[in-house]
C-alpha positions as semicolon CSV with decimal commas, in nm:
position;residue;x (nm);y (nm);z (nm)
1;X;-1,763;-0,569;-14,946
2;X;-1,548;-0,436;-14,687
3;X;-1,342;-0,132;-14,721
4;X;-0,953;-0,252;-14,692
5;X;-0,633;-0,125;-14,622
6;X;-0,443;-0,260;-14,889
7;X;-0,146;-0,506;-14,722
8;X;0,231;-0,381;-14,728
9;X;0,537;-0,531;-14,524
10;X;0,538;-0,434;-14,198
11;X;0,853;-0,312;-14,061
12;X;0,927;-0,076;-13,773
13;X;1,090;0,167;-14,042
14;X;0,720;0,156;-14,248
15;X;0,561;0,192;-13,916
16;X;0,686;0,536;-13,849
17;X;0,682;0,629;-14,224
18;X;0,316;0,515;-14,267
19;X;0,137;0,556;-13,968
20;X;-0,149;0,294;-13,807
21;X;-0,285;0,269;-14,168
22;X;-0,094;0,089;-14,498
23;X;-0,084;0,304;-14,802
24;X;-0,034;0,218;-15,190
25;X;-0,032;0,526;-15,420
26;X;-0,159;0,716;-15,113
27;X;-0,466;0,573;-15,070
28;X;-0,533;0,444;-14,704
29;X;-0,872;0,211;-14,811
30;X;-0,934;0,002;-15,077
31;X;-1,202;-0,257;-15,158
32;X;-1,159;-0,610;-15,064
33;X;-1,262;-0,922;-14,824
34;X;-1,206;-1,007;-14,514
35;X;-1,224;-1,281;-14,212
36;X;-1,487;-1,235;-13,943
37;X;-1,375;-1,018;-13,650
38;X;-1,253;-1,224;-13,336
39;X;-1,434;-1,158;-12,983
40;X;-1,343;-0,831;-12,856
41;X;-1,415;-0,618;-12,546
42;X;-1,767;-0,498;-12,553
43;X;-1,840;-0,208;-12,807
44;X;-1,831;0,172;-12,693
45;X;-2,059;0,447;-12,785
46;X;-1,948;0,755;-12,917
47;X;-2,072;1,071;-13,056
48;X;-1,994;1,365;-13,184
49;X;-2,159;1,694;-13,260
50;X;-2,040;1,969;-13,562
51;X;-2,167;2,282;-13,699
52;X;-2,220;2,274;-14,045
53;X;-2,369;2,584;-14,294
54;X;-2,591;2,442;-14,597
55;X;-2,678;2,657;-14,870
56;X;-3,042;2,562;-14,929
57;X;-3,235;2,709;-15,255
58;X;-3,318;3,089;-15,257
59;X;-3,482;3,266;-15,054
60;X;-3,399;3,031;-14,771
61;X;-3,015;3,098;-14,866
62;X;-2,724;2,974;-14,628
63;X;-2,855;2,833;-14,307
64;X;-2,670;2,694;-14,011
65;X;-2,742;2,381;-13,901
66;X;-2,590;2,082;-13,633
67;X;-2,540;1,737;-13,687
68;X;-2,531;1,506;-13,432
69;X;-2,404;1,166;-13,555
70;X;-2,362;0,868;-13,325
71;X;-2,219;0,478;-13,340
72;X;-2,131;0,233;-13,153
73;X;-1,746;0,138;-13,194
74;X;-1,500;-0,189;-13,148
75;X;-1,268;-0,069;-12,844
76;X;-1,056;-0,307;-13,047
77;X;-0,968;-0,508;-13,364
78;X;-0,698;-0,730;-13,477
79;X;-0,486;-0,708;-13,865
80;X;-0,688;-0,884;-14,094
81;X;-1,003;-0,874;-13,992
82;X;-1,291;-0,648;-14,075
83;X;-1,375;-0,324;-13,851
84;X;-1,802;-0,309;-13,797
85;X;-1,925;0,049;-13,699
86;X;-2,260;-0,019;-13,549
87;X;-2,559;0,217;-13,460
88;X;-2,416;0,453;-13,727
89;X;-2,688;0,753;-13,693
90;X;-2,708;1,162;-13,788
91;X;-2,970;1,423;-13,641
92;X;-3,013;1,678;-13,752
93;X;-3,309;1,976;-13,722
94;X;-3,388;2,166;-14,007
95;X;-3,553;2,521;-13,952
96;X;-3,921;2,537;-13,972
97;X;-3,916;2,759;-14,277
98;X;-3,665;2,520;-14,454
99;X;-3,862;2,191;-14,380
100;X;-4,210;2,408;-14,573
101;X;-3,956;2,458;-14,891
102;X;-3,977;2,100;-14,943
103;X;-4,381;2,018;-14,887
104;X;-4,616;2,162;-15,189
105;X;-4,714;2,546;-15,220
106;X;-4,930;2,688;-14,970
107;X;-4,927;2,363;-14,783
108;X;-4,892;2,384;-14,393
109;X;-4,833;2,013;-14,299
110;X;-4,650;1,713;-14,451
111;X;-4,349;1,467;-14,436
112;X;-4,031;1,465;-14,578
113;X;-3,816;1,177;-14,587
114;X;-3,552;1,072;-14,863
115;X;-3,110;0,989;-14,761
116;X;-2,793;1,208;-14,572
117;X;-2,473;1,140;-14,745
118;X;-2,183;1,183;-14,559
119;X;-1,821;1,049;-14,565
120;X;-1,622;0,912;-14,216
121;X;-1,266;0,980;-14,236
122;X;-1,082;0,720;-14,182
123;X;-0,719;0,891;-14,060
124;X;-0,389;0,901;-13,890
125;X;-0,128;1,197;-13,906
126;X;-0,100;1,309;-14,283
127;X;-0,274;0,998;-14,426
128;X;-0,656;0,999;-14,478
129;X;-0,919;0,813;-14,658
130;X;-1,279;0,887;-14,673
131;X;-1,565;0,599;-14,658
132;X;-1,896;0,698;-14,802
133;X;-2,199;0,652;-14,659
134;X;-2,549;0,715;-14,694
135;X;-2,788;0,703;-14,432
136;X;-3,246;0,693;-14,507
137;X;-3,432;0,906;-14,328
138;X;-3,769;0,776;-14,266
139;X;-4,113;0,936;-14,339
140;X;-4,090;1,221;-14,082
141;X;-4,402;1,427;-14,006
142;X;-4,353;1,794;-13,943
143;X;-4,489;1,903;-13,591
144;X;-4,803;2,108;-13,568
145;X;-4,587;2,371;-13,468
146;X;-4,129;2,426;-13,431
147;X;-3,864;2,331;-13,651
148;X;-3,838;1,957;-13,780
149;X;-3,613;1,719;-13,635
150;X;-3,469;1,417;-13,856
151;X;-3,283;1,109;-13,745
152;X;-3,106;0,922;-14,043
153;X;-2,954;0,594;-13,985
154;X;-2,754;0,319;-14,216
155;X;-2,499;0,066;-14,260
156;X;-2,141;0,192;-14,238
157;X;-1,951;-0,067;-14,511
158;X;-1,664;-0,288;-14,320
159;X;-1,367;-0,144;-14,279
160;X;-1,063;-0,402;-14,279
161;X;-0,704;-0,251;-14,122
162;X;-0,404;-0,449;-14,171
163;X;-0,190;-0,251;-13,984
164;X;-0,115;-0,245;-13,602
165;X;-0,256;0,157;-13,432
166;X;-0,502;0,333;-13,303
167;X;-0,731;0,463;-13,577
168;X;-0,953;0,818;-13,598
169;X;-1,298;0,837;-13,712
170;X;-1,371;1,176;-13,806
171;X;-1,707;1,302;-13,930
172;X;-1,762;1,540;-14,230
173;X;-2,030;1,754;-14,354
174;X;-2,353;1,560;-14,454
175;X;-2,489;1,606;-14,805
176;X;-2,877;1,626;-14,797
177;X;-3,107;1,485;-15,025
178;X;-3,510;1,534;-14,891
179;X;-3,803;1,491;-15,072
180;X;-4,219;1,581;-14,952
181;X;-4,456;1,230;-14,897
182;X;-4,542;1,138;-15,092
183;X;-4,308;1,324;-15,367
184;X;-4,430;1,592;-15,545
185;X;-4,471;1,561;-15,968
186;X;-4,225;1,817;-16,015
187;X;-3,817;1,744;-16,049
188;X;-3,690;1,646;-15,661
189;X;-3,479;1,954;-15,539
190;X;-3,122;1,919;-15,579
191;X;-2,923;1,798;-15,310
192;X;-2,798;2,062;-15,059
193;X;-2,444;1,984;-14,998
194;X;-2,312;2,163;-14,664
195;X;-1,977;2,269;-14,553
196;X;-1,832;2,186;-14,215
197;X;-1,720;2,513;-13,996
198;X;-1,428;2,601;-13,907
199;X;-1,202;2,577;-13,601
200;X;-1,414;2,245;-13,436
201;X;-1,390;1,906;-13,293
202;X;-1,480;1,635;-13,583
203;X;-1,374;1,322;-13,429
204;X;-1,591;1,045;-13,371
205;X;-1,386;0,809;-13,209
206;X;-1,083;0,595;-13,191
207;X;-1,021;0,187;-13,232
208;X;-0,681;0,000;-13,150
209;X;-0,577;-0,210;-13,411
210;X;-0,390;-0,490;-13,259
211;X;-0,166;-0,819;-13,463
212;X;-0,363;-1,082;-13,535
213;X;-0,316;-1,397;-13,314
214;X;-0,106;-1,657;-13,526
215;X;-0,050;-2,017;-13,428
216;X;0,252;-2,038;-13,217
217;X;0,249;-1,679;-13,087
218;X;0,179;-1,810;-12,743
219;X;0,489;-2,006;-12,725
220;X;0,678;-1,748;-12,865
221;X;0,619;-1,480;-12,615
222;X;0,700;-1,745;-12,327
223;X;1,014;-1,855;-12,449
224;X;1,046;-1,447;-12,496
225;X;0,966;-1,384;-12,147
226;X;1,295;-1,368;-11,986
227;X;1,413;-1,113;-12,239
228;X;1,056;-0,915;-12,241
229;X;1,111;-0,542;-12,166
230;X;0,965;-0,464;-11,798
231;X;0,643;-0,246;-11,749
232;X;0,793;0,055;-11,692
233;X;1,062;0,009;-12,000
234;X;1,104;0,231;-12,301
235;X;0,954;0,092;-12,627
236;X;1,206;-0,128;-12,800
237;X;1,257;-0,229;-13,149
238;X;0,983;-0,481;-13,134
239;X;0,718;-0,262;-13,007
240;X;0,490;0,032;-13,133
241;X;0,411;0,350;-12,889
242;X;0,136;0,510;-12,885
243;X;0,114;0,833;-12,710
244;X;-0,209;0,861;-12,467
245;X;-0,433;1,194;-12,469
246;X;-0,499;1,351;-12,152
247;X;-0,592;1,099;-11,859
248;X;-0,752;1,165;-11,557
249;X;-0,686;0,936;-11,256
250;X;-0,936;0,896;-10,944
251;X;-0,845;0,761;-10,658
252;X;-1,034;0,591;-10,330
253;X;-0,902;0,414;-10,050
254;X;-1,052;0,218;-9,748
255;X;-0,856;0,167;-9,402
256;X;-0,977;-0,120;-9,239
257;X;-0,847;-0,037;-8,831
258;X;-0,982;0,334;-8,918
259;X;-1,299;0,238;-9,062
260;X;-1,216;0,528;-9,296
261;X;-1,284;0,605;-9,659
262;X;-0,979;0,841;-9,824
263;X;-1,084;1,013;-10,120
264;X;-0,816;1,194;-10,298
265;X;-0,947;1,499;-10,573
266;X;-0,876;1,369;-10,961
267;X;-0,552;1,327;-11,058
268;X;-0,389;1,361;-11,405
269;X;-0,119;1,067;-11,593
270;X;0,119;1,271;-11,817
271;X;0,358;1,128;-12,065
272;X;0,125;0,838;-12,092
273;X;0,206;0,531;-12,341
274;X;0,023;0,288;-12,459
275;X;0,288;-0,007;-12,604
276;X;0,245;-0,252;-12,895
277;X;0,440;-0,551;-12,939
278;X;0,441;-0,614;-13,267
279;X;0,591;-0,941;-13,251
280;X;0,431;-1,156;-12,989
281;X;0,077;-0,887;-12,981
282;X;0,153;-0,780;-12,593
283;X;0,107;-0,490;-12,497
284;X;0,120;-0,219;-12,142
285;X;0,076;0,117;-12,057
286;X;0,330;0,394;-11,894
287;X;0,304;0,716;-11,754
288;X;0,389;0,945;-11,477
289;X;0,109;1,097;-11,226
290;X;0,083;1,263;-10,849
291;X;-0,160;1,139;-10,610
292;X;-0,351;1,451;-10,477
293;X;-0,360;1,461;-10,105
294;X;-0,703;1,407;-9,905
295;X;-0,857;1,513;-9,610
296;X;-1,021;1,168;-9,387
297;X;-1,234;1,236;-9,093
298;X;-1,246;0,891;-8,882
299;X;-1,298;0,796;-8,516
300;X;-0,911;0,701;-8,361
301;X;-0,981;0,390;-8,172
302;X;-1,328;0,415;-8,223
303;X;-1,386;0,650;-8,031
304;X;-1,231;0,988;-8,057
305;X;-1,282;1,257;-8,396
306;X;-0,997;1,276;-8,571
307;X;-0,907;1,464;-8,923
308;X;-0,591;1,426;-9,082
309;X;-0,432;1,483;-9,463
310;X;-0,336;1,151;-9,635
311;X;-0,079;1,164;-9,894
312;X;0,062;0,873;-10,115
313;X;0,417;0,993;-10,266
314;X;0,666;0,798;-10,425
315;X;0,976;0,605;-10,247
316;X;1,221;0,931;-10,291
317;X;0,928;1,136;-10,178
318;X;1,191;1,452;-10,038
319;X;1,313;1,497;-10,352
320;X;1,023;1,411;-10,629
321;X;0,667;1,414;-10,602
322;X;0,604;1,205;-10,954
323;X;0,496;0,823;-10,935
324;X;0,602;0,630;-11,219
325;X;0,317;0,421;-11,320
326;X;0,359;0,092;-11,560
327;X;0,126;-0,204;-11,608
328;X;0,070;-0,494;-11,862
329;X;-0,285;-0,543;-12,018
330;X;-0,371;-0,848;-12,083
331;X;-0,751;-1,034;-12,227
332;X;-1,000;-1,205;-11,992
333;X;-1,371;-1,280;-12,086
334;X;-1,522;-0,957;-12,003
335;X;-1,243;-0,760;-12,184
336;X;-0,883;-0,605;-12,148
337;X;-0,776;-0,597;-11,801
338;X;-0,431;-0,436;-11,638
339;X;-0,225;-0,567;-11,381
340;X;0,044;-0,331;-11,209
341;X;0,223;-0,301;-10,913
342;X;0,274;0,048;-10,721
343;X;0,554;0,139;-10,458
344;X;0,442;0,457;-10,226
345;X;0,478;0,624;-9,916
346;X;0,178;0,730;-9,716
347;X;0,218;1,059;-9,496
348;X;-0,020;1,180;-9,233
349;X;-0,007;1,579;-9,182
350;X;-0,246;1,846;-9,058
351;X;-0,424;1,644;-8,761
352;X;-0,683;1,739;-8,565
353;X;-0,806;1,532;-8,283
354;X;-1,148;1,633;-8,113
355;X;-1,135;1,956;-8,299
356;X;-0,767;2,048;-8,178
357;X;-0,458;2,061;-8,393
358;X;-0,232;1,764;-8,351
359;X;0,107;1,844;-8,482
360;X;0,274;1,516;-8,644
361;X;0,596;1,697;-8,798
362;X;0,686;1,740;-9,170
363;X;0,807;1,340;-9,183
364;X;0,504;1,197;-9,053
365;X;0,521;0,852;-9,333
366;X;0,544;0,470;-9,338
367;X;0,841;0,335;-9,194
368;X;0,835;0,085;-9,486
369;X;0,656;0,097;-9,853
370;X;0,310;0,057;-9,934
371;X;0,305;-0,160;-10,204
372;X;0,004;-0,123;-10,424
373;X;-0,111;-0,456;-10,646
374;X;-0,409;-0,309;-10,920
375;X;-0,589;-0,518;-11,143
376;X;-0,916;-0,477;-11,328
377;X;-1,059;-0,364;-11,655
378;X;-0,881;-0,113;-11,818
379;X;-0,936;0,041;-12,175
380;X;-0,658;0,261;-12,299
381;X;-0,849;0,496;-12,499
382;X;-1,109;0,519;-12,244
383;X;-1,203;0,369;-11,897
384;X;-0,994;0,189;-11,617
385;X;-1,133;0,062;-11,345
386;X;-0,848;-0,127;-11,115
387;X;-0,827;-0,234;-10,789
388;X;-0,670;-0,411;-10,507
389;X;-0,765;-0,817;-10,415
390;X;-1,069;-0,789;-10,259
391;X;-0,974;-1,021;-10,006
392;X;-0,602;-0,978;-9,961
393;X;-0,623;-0,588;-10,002
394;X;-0,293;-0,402;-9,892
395;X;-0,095;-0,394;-9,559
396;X;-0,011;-0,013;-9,440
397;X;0,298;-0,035;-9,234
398;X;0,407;0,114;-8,892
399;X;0,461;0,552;-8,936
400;X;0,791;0,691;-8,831
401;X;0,878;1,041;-8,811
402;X;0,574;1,137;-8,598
403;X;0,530;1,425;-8,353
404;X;0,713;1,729;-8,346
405;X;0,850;1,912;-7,987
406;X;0,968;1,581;-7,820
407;X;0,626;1,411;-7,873
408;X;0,698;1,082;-8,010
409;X;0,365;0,991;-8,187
410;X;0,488;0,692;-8,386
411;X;0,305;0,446;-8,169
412;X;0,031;0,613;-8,181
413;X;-0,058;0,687;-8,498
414;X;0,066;0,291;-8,606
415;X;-0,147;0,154;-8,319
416;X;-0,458;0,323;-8,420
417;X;-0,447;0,275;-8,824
418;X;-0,152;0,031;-8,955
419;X;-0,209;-0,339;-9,049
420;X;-0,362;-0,544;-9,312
421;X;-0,687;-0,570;-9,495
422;X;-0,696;-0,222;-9,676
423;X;-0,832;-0,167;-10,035
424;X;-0,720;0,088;-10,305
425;X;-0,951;0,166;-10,580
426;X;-0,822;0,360;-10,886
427;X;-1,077;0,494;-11,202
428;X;-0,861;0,625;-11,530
429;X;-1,040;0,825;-11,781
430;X;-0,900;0,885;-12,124
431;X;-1,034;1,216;-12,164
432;X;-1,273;1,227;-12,477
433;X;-1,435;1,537;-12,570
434;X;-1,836;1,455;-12,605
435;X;-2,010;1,651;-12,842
436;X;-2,351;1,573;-12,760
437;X;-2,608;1,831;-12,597
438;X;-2,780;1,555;-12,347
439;X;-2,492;1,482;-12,171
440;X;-2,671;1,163;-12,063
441;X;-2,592;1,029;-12,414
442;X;-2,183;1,100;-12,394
443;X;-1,991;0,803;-12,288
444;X;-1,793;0,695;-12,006
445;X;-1,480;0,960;-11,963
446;X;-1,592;1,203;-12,161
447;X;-1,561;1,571;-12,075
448;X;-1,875;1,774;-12,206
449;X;-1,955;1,918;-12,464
450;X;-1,685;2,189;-12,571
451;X;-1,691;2,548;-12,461
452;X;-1,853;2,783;-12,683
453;X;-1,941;2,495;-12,939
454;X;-2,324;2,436;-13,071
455;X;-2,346;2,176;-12,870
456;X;-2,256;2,333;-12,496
457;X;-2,506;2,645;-12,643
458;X;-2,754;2,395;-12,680
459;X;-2,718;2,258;-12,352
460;X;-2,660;2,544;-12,143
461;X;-3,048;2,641;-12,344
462;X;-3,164;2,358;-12,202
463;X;-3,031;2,363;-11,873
464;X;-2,939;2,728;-11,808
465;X;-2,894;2,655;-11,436
């Protein structure tokens, strides 16, 4: 049966009481039924890697292990129907020493299999529920020589949310029950239940719980539309905000006159929302970023080197740097995409043509507005990958403002790179930490393991260079 969140009127008052997750008598999961999940973008992996210490039998005593559990998770589900965990796994190697505690006296080679408990915390803010479950490890053969490594894998039970939020998956300390194969006559050893460490990174992953689509709902957000709050807007009554972790933003663009590629160095969104409507099950993103600038090298008119710094900067570029950014998400077949439109400047500075500085003033920029039109998948709590129309692409204006000393570089500068046909490519990257030592096995728009945790030790053993 799957685990529930027991149901509970949803206002916007209960929403910021409660949290993503209903409560009665403070418990955030209960034991119920519920429908089949819709279609939903295609699953993520994620993983996670913790220290624990397990206090295993005298005169092994307290030894510290890691545990490296991995699933596959939704990147979304809607109220009312049940959340599936898939690939649900935990690794972990147990010292060679420890592993020879389990086989018979005296003996030197063996297997142990038998189960790992371990509960995922199911959490938001102050409210938390724990969902047990145990995971068989198979008949494992110790190696001829080295400590033993042990995969466990199982069923997480369903999970059904009833409430609109992103929800945490957190990991906790695994509970250890191993026995020799076949098992000896004598009572099975207790189970060794170990204790996470302190000061670490637990969480597994996240899932957005979005409304359920109800007859009707369609209609109602067109006959809605002319009221609907814009992409850039503040939340209003109707909606649910969601604060956005640390996003990094990297941007590519082509010039078609130029034959030039423009890669800027990764950019960061701040104040980043991600917003619910909880009425009609909408929903967009907002946040504030700079473009870095970038150095092209390209051949002006075909022919002749040139090097130049490419900025985009918003509209009141003399007085702010920050570009507001705003999109709505909406579903297509091969997930969540996001549409948005951005309004920049483009500024050419530090030229160099044929090796020789070229100066183009401080107000070297588009006479008009580069306007930006991005669409393409897009995941909020991890990767965005948005672009221009492939076939339309952007136009980049005439410059203005060009040449310093009486040199009027306008035309120029406009003859040899403005018109038509240009593409913009922008990459987002919800910033996950990845716990895992291979950091093959971490996910798109994850970070690495953590300084100084197990798992970056681990990998910097393996790869030291």
């Amino acid at each position: 049966m799957p685990r529930r969140v027991r149901p509970r009127t949803l206002t916007i008052s209960a929403l910021a009481g409660v949290g993503l997750l209903s409560a009665v008598n403070g418990a955030l999961t209960g034991v119920g039924s519920a429908a089949p999940a819709p279609a939903v973008p295609p699953d993520t992996k994620a993983a996670t890697s913790v220290s624990v210490t397990c206090p295993f039998a005298d005169p092994l005593g307290a030894r510290a292990l890691t545990a490296e559990t991995s699933a596959t998770l939704p990147a979304q589900a809607r109220t009312g129907t049940s959340l599936t965990l898939g690939g649900f796994s935990a690794k972990l190697t147990l010292p060679r020493d420890v592993a020879l505690s389990y086989l018979p006296a005296g003996a030197t080679a063996g297997s142990l299999a038998g189960e790992v408990r371990l509960d995922l915390a199911v959490h938001q803010d102050d409210r938390a529920d724990k969902v047990p479950v145990t995971l068989t490890v198979p008949a494992t053969a110790l190696p001829e020589t080295g400590d033993l490594t042990v995969t466990a894998t199982g069923t997480v039970p369903e999970i059904a949310l009833n409430t609109v939020g992103a929800v945490t998956f957190d990991v906790t300390a695994p509970s250890l029950a191993l026995a020799a194969v076949p098992p000896p006559a004598d009572p099975a050893a207790k189970p060794v239940a170990c204790t996470l460490d302190a000061e670490q990174q637990t969480t597994l992953g996240k899932v957005m719980v979005l409304p359920k689509v109800t007859p009707g709902a369609k209609a109602q957000q067109q006959a809605a539309a002319a009221d609907a709050p814009g992409p850039g807007d503040p939340p209003t009554e109707d909606e649910f905000a969601v604060p956005l972790s640390l996003v990094t933003i990297q941007t590519k663009s082509t010039v078609r006159k130029l034959g030039a590629t423009v890669t800027a160095d990764p950019a960061f969104l701040f104040n980043g929302l991600f917003i619910l409507n909880l009425v009609d099950g909408s929903s967009r993103v907002t946040g504030s970023t700079t473009f870095n600038p970038a150095t092209a090298t390209f051949l002006g008119f075909g022919f002749v080197p040139v090097t130049a710094t490419v900025e985009f900067l918003p509209v009141d570029w003399r007085d702010s740097k920050i570009i507001e950014f705003a999109g709505k998400l909406s579903d297509h077949e091969d997930g969540t995409h996001l549409d948005t439109t951005l309004q920049v400047m483009a500024r050419l500075s530090n030229a160099k043509v044929n090796g020789v500085p070229l100066d183009l003033g401080r107000e070297c920029v588009t006479k008009d507005k580069v306007t930006l039109t991005l669409t393409g998948p897009y995941e909020a709590f991890g990767v965005g990958h948005i672009r221009t129309d492939p076939d339309k692409g952007f136009d980049l204006p005439a410059f203005t403002g060009c040449g310093a000393a009486g040199q009027d570089l306008n035309p120029l500068l406009t003859g040899m790179s403005s018109g038509g046909g240009n593409q913009a490519f922008v990459d987002t990257y919800n910033l996950i930490v990845c716990t895992d030592p291979d950091h093959t096995q971490c996910p798109d728009g994850s970070n690495g393991p953590p300084q100084g945790s197990p798992a970056a030790k681990k990998a910097a053993a393996k790869k030291p260079n």
